[in-house]
MILOFI-762927 format. One record per residue: residue number from 1; x, y, z of N, C-alpha, C in turn. Coordinates in steps of 0.02 Angstrom, whole numbers. Example, Ala and Ser with C-alpha at 12.3 -4.5 7.8 and 13.67 -1.06 7.14 Angstrom:
2
<site 1 <660 -284 390> <615 -225 390> <660 -165 390>>
<site 2 <642 -112 354> <684 -53 357> <645 2 394>>
end
This chain:
355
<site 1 <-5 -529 -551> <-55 -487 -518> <-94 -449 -571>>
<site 2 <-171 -440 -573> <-225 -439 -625> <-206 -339 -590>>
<site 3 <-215 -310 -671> <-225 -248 -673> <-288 -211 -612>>
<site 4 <-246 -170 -578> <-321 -146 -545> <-314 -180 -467>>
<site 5 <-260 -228 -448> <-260 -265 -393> <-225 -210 -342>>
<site 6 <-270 -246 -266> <-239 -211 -212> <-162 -244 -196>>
<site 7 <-118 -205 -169> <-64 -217 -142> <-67 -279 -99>>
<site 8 <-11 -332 -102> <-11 -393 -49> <8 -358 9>>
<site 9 <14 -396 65> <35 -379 137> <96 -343 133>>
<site 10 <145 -388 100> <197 -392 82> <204 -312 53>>
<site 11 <171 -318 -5> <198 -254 -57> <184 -205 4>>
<site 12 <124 -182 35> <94 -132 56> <156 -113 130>>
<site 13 <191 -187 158> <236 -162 204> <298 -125 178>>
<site 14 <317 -148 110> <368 -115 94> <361 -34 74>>
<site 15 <282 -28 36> <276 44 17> <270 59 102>>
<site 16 <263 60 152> <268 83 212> <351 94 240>>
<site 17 <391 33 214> <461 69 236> <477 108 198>>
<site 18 <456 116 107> <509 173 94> <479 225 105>>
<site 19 <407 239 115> <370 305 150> <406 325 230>>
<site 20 <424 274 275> <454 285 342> <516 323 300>>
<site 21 <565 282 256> <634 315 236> <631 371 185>>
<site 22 <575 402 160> <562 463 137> <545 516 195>>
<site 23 <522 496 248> <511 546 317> <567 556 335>>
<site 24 <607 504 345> <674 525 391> <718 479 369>>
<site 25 <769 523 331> <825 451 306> <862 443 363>>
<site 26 <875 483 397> <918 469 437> <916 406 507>>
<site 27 <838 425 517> <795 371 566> <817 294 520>>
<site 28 <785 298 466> <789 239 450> <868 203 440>>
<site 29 <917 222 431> <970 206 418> <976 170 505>>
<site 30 <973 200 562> <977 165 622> <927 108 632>>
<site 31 <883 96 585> <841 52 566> <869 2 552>>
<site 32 <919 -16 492> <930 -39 471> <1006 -73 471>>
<site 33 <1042 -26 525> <1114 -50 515> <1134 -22 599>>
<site 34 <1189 -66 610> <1208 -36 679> <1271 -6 683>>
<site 35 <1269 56 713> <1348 90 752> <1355 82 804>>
<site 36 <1409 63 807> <1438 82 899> <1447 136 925>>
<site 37 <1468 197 869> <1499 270 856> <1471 294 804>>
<site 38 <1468 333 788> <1458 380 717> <1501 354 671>>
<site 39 <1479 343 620> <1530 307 565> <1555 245 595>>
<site 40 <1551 208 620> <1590 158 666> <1555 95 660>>
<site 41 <1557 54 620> <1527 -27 636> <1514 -41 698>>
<site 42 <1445 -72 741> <1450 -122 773> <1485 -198 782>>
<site 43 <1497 -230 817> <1518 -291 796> <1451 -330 761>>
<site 44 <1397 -326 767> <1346 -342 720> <1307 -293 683>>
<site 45 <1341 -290 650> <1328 -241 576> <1243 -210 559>>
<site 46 <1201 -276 556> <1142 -263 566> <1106 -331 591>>
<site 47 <1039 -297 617> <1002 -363 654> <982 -423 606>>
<site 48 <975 -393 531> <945 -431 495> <1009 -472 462>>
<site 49 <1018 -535 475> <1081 -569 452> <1092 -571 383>>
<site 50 <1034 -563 320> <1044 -543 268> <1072 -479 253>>
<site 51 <1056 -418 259> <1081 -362 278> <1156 -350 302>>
<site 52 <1162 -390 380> <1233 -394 364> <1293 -441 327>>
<site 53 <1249 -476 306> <1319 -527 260> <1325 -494 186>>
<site 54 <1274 -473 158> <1295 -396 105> <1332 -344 124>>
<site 55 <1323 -306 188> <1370 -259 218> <1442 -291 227>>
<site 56 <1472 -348 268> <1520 -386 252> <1559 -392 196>>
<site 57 <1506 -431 137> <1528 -453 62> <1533 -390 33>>
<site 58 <1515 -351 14> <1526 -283 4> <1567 -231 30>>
<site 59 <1597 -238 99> <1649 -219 112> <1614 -144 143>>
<site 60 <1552 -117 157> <1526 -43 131> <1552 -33 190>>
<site 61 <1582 29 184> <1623 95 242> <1554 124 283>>
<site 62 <1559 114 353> <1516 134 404> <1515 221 406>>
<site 63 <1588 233 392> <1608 313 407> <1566 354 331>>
<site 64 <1597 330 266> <1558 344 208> <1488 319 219>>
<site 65 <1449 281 217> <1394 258 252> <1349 322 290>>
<site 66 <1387 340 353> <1345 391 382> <1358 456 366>>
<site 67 <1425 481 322> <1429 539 292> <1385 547 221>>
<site 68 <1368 505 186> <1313 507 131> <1248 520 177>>
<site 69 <1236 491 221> <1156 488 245> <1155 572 315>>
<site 70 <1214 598 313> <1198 643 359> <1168 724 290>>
<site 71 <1168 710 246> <1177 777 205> <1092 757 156>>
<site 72 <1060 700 170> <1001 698 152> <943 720 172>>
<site 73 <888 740 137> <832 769 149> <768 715 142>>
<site 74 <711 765 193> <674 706 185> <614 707 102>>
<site 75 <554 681 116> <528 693 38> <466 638 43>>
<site 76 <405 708 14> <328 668 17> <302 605 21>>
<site 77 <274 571 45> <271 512 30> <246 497 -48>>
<site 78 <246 415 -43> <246 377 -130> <151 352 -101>>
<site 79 <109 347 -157> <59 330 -139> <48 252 -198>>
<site 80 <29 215 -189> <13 145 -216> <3 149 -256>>
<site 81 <22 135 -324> <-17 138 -416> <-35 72 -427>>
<site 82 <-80 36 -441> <-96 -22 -458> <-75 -28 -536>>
<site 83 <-65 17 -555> <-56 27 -661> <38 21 -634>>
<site 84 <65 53 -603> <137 38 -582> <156 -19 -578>>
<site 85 <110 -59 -544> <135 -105 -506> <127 -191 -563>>
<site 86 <80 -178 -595> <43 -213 -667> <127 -214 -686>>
<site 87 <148 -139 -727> <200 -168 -756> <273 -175 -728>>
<site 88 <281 -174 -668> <334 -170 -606> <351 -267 -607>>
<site 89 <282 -294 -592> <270 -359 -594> <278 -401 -652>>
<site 90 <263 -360 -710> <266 -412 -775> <346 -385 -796>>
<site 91 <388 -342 -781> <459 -343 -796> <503 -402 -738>>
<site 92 <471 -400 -687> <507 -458 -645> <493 -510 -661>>
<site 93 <445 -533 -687> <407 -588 -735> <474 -596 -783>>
<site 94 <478 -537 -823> <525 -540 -868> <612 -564 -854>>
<site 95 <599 -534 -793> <679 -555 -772> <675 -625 -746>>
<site 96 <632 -663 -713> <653 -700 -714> <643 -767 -759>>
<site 97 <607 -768 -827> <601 -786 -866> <669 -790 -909>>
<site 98 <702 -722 -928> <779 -718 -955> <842 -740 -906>>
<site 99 <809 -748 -854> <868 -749 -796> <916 -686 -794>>
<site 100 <884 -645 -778> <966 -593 -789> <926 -530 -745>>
<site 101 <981 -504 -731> <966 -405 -704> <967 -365 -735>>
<site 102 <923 -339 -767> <950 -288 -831> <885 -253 -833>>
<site 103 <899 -195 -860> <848 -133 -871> <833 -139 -958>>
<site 104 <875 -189 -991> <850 -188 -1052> <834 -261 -1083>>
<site 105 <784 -281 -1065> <775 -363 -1080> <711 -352 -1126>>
<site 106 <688 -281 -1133> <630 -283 -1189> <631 -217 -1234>>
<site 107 <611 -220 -1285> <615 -171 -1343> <582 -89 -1319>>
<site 108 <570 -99 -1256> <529 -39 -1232> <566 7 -1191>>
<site 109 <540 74 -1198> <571 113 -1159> <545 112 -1081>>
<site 110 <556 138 -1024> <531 143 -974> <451 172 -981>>
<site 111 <453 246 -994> <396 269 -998> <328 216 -1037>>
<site 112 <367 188 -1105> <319 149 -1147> <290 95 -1101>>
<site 113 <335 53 -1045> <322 1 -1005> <264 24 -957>>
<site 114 <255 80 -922> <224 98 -888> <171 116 -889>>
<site 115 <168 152 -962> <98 143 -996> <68 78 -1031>>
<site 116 <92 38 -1059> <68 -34 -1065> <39 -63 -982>>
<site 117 <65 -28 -940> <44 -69 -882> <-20 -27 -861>>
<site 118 <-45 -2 -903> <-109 59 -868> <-94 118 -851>>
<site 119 <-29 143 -829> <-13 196 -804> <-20 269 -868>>
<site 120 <-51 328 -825> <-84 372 -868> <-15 392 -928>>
<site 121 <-30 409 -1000> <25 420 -1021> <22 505 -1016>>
<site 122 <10 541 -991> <22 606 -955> <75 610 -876>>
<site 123 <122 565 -896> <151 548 -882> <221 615 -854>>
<site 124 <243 636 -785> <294 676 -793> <370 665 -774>>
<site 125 <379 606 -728> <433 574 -729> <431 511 -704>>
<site 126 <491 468 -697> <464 399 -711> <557 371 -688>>
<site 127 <530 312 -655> <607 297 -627> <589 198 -606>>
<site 128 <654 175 -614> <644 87 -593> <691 80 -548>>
<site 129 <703 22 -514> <738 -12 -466> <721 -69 -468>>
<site 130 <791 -114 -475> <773 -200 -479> <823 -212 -432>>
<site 131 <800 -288 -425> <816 -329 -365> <819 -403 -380>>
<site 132 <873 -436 -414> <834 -507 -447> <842 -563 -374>>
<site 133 <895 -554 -327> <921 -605 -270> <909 -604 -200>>
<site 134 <848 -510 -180> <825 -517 -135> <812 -570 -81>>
<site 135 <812 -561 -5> <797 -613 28> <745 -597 44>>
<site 136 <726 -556 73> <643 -524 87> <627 -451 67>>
<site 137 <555 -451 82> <560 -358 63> <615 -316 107>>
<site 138 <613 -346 167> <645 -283 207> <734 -276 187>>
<site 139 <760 -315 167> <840 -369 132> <814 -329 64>>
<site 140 <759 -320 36> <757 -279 -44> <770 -195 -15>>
<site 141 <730 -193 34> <713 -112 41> <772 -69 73>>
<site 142 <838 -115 112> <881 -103 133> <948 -89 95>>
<site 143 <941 -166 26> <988 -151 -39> <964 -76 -56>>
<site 144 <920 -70 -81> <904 6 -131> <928 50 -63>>
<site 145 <917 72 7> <918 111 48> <997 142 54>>
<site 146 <1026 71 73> <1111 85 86> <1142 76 14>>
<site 147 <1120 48 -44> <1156 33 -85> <1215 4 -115>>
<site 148 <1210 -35 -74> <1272 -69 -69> <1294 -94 -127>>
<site 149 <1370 -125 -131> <1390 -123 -223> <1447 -101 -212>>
<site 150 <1458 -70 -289> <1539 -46 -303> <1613 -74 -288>>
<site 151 <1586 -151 -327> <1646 -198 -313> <1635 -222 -235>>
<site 152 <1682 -305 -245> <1655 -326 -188> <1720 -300 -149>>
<site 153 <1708 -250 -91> <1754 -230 -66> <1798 -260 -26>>
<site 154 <1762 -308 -3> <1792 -355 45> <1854 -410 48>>
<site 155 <1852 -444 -19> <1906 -462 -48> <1953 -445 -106>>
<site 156 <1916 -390 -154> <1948 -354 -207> <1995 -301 -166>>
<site 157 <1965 -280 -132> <2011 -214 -97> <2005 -154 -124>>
<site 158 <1956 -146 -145> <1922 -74 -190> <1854 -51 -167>>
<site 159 <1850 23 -173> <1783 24 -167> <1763 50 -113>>
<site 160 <1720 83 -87> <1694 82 -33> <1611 39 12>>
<site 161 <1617 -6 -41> <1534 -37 -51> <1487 -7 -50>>
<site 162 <1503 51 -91> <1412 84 -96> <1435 97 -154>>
<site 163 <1356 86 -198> <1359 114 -260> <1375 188 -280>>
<site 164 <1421 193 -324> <1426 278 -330> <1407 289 -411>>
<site 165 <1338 341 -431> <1307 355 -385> <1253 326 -350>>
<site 166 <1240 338 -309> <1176 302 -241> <1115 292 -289>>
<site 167 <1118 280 -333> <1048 279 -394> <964 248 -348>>
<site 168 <983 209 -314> <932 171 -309> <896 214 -225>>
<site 169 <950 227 -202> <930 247 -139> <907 367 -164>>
<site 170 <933 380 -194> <921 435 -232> <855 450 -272>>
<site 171 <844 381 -304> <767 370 -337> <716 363 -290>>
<site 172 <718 329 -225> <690 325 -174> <688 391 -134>>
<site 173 <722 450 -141> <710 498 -97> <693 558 -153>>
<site 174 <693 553 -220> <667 586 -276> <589 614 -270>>
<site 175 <595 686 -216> <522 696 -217> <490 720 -263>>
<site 176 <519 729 -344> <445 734 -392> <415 659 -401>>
<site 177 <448 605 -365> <401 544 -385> <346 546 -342>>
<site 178 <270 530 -370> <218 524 -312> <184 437 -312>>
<site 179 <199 411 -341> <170 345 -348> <222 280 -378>>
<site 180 <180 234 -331> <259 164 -341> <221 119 -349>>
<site 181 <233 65 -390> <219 -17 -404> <291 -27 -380>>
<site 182 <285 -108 -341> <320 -135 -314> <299 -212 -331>>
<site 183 <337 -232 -372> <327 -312 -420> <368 -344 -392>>
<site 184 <309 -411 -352> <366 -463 -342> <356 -503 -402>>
<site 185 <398 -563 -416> <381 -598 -490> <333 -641 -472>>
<site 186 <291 -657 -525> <196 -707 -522> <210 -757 -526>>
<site 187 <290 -772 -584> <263 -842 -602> <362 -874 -577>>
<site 188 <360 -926 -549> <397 -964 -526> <477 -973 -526>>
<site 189 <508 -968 -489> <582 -954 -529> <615 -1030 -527>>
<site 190 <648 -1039 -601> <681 -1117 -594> <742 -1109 -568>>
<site 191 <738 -1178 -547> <786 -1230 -526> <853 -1177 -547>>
<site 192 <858 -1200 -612> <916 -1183 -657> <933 -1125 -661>>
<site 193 <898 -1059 -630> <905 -982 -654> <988 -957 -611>>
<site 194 <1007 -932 -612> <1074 -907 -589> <1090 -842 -552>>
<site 195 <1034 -806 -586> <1049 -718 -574> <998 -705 -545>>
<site 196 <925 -707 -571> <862 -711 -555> <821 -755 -528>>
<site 197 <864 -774 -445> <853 -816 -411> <811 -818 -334>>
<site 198 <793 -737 -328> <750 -729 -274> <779 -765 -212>>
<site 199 <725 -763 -167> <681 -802 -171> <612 -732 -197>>
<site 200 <641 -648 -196> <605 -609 -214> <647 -584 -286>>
<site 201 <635 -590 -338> <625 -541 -404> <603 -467 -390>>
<site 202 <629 -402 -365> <594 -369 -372> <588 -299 -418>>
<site 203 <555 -268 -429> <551 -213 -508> <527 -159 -451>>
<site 204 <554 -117 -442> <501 -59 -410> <489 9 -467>>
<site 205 <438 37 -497> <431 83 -541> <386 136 -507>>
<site 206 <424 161 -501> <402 230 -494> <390 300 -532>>
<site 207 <350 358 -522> <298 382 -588> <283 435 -539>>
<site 208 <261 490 -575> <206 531 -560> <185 564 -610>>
<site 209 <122 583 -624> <65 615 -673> <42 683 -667>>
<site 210 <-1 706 -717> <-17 763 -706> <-78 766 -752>>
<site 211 <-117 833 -733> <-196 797 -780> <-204 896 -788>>
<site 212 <-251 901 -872> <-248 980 -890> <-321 1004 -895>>
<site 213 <-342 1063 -878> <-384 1068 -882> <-418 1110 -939>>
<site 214 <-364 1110 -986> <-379 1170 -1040> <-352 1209 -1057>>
<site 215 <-313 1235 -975> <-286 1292 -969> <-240 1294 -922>>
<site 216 <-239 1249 -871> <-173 1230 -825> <-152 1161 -818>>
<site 217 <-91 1141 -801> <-70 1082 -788> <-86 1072 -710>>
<site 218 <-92 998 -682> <-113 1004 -615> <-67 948 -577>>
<site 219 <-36 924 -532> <-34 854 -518> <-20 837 -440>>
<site 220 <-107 831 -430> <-128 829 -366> <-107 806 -320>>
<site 221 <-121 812 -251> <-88 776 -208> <-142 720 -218>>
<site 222 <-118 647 -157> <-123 595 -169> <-133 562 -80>>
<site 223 <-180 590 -49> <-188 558 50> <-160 465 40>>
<site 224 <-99 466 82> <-86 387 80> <-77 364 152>>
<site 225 <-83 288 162> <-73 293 220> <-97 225 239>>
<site 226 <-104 199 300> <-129 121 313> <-171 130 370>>
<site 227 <-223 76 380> <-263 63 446> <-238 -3 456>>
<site 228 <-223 -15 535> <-195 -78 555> <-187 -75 629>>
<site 229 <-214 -130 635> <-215 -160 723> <-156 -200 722>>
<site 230 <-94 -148 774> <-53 -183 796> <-27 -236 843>>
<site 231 <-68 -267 812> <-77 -354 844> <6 -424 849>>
<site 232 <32 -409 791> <80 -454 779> <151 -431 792>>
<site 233 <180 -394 786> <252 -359 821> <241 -323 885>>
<site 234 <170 -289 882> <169 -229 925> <226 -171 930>>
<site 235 <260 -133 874> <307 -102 884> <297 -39 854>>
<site 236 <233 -28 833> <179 16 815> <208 63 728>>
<site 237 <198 -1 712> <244 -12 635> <193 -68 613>>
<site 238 <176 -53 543> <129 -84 489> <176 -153 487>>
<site 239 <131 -216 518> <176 -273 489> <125 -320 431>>
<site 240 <144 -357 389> <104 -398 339> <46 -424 389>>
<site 241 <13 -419 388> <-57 -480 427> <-84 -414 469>>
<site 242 <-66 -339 481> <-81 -305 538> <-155 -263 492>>
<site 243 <-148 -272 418> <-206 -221 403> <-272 -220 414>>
<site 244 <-303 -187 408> <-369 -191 407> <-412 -178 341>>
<site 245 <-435 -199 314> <-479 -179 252> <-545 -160 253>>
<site 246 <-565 -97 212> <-630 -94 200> <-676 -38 241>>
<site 247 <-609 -9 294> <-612 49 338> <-615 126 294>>
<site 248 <-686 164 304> <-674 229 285> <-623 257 308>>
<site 249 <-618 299 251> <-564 361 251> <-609 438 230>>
<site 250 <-631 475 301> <-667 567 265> <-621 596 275>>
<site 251 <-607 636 220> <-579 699 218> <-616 760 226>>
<site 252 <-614 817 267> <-647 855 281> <-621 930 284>>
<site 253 <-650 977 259> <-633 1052 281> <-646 1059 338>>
<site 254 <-594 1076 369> <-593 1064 457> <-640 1129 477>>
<site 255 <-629 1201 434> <-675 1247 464> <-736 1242 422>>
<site 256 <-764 1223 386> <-838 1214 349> <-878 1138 368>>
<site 257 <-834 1105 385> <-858 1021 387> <-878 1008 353>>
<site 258 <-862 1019 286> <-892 1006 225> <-860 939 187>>
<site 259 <-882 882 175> <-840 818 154> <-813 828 93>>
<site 260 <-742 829 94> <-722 836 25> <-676 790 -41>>
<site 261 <-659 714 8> <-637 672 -29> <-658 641 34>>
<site 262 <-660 550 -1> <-679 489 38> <-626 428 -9>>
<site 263 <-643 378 16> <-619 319 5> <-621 242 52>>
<site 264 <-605 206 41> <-584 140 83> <-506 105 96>>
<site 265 <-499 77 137> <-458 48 128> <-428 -25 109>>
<site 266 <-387 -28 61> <-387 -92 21> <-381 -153 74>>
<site 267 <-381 -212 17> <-383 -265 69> <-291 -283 108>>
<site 268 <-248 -243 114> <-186 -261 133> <-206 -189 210>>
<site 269 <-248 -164 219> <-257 -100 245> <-230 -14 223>>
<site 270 <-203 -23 173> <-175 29 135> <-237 78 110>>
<site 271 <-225 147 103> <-290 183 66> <-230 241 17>>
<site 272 <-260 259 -32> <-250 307 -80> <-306 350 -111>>
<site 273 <-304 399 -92> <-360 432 -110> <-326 496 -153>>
<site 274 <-335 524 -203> <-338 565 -253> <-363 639 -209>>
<site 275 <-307 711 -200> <-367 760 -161> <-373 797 -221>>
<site 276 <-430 789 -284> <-422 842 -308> <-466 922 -320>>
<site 277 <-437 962 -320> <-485 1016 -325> <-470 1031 -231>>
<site 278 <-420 1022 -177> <-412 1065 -128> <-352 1105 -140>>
<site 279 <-373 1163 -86> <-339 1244 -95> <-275 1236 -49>>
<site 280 <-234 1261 -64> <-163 1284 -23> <-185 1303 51>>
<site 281 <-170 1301 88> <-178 1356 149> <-233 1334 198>>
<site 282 <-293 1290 162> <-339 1260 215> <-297 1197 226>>
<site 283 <-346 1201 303> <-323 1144 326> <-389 1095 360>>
<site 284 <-367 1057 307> <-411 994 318> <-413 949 364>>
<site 285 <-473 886 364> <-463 839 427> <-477 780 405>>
<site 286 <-450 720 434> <-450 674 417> <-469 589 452>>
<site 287 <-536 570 449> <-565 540 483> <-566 461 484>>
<site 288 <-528 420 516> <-546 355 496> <-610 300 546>>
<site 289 <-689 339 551> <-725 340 599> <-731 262 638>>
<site 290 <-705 211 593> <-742 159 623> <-695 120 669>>
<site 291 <-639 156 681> <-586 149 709> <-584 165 788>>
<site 292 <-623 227 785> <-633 256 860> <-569 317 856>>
<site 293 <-528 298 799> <-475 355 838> <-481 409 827>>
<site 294 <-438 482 837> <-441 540 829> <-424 565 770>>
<site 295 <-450 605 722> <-445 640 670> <-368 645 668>>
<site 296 <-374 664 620> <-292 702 593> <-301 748 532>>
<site 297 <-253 796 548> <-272 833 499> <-192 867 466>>
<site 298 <-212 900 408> <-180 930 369> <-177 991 315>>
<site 299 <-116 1012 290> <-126 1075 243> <-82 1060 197>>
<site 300 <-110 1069 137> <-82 1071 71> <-26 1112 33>>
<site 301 <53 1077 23> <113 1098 13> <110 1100 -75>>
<site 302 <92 1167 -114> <97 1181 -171> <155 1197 -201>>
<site 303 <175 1196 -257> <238 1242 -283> <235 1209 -358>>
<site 304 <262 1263 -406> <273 1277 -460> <331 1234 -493>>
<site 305 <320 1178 -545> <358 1166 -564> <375 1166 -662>>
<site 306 <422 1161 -667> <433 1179 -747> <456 1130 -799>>
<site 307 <414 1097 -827> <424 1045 -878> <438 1061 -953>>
<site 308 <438 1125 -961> <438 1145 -1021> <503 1155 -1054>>
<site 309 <534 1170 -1115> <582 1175 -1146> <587 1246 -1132>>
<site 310 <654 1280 -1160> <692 1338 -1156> <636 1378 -1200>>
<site 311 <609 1439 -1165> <568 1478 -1213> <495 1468 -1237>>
<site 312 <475 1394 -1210> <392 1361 -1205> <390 1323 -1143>>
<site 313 <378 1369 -1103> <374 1341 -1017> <313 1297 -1036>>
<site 314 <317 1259 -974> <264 1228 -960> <248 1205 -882>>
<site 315 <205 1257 -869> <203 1254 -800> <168 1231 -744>>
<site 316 <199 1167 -708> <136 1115 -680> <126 1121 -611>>
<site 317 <71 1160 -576> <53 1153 -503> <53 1103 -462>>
<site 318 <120 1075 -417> <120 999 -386> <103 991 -316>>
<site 319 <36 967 -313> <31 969 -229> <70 923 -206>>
<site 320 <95 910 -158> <128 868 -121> <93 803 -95>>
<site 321 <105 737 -98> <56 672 -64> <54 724 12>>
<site 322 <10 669 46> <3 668 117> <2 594 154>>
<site 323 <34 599 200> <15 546 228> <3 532 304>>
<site 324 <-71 500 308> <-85 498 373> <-101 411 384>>
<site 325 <-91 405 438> <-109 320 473> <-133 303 516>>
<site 326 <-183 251 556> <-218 230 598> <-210 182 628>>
<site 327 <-173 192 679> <-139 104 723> <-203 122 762>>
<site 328 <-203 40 778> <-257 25 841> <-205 -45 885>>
<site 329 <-210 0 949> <-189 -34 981> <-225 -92 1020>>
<site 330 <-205 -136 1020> <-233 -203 1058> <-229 -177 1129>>
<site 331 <-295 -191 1155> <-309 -195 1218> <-251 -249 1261>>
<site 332 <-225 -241 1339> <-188 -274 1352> <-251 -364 1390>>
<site 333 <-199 -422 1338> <-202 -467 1378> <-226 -506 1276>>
<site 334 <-228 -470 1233> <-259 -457 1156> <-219 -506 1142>>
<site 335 <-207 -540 1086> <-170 -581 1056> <-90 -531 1034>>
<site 336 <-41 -543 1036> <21 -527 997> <57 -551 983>>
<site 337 <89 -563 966> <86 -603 948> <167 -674 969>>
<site 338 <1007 -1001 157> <1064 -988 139> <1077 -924 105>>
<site 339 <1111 -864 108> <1107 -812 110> <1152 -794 45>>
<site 340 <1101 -739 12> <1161 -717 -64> <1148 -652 -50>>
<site 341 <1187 -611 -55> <1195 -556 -62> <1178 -496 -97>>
<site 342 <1188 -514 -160> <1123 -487 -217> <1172 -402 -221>>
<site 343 <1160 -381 -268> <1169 -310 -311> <1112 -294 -338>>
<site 344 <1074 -233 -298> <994 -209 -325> <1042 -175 -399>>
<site 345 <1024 -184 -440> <1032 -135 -529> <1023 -65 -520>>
<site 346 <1070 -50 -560> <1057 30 -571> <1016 42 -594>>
<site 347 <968 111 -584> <919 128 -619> <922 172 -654>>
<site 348 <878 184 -707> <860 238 -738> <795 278 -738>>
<site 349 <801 328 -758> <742 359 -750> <727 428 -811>>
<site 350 <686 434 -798> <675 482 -870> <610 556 -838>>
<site 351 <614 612 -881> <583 667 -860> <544 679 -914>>
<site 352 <499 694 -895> <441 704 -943> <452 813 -982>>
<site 353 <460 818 -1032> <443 879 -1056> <383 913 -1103>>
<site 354 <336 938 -1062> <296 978 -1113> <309 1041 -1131>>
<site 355 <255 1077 -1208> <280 1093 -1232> <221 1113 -1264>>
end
């Protein structure tokens, strides 16, 4: 994928589930796995038969399972980086070229990778997640979610099948991250590969920035969000084929009507718009006109954060993303329309300090 590219269907549905599982972990976990009881397996574990033959092979405890996910919080949404996603894609490239899962298959550090991929090197923290045996995005987005791992519990007799610690699903609810590349691999996986066998490769890198003006550090919020006619599931959930492209996005001071950021939306229906230079406390509106639907609006979540060393603060104003979305519903009568298990990799991640 060429530097600068919009998100596939694909990528843009997955940055939509882990934005759903940054709103509400807890929602999404019933998403994704079934109880009969609280802590309690269904007899079908989950709907998605990939999903549950990892829950199985893994052995992961339903009761541990919903006692990790009852003590979580939720956390801003991730907004699309095309410079993320550049080098998200050319490390899954990488993996499956070496065949292997590993966070160290090149002489580079994380941060260094991310900036080779375009990403600003004002850089304030920075985090990965791989996936070499994925079955689909939603089979990728569910490994990192539940985390499954920690020995195969099922026939070793150890373990509780979740990774300890939850790295991948932890990086995913990490609200100083504001922006994600999500790399599937470009170029072909062989015959012969073993580890890095897909049928998805995936790298997710995640980042957020900050920009100075002389005299303060800043690192703006980021309006994310999708336009899409729910045509193909109808379950009023972003599916691959549902976007729309090329749909304004106004942002507006709701009491001045004064236009204060714009944009489009890419060709997967996804938009990212940059708010910079709005104030705490107003509350803005948000227009997607050619849609017909109703505004939406919002107010800006500021707070103080500290990157600096002991005794040379350094102190960066972080607005919070936003995220708003635009289903259009189909009129009625409208059109609607071998399994591996895989261990997503631990991640790492790194914090940026100024100074």
């Amino acid at each position: 994928m060429a530097e600068g590219a919009d998100p596939t269907a694909e990528q843009q549905y997955m940055l939509e589930l882990t934005n759903r599982f940054r709103s509400d972990p807890q929602g999404e976990l019933a998403k994704l796995v079934n109880f009969s009881s609280p802590g309690v397996w269904a007899p079908t574990k989950s709907n998605d038969p990939s999903i549950a033959f990892a829950l199985n092979f893994f052995g992961t405890s339903a009761s541990d399972l919903a006692t990790q996910f009852s003590s979580l919080t939720a956390a801003p949404p991730l907004a699309w980086s095309s410079a993320l996603n550049v080098s998200a894609t050319s490390y899954s490239n990488l993996m499956v070229t070496a065949d292997q899962q590993s966070h160290t298959l090149d002489t580079n550090s994380l941060d260094q990778r991310i900036i080779n991929g375009g990403y600003s090197a004002n850089w304030l923290n920075a985090g990965e997640n791989l996936f070499a045996s994925a079955q689909s995005p939603f089979h990728s987005h569910a490994a990192f979610v539940v985390d499954w791992g920690d020995g195969n519990g099922a026939t070793a007799g150890y373990g509780n099948g979740i990774q300890n610690p939850a790295g991948h699903r932890d990086l995913l609810l990490d609200a100083s991250m504001k922006e994600i590349g999500i790399g599937f691999q470009d170029i072909s996986i062989p015959g012969s590969n073993a580890t890095a066998i897909g049928p998805y490769v995936i790298t997710e890198h995640l980042a957020s920035q900050f920009r100075y003006d002389g005299i303060n550090y800043f690192s703006d919020a980021i309006l994310t969000g999708s336009v899409y006619q729910d045509t193909i599931l109808a379950d009023a959930f972003y599916t691959p084929g549902e976007g729309l492209a090329g749909e304004a996005i106004n942002v507006y001071n709701d009491t001045t009507g004064i236009l204060v950021a714009s944009g489009f939306s890419n060709s997967a229906g996804g938009f990212n718009i940059t708010l910079t230079g709005l104030s705490n406390g107003v509350v803005y509106r948000v227009e997607a006109p050619d849609t017909g639907l109703a505004a939406k609006t919002f107010t800006l979540n500021e707070h103080v954060e500290d990157y600096g060393l002991p005794g040379s603060p350094a102190y960066v104003m972080v607005s919070d993303n936003v995220y708003e979305s635009f289903m259009i519903v189909p009129e009625p009568g409208s059109l609607l329309l071998c399994l591996v298990a895989g261990l997503p990799f631990l991640l790492f991640r790194t914090r940026r300090t100024l100074c």
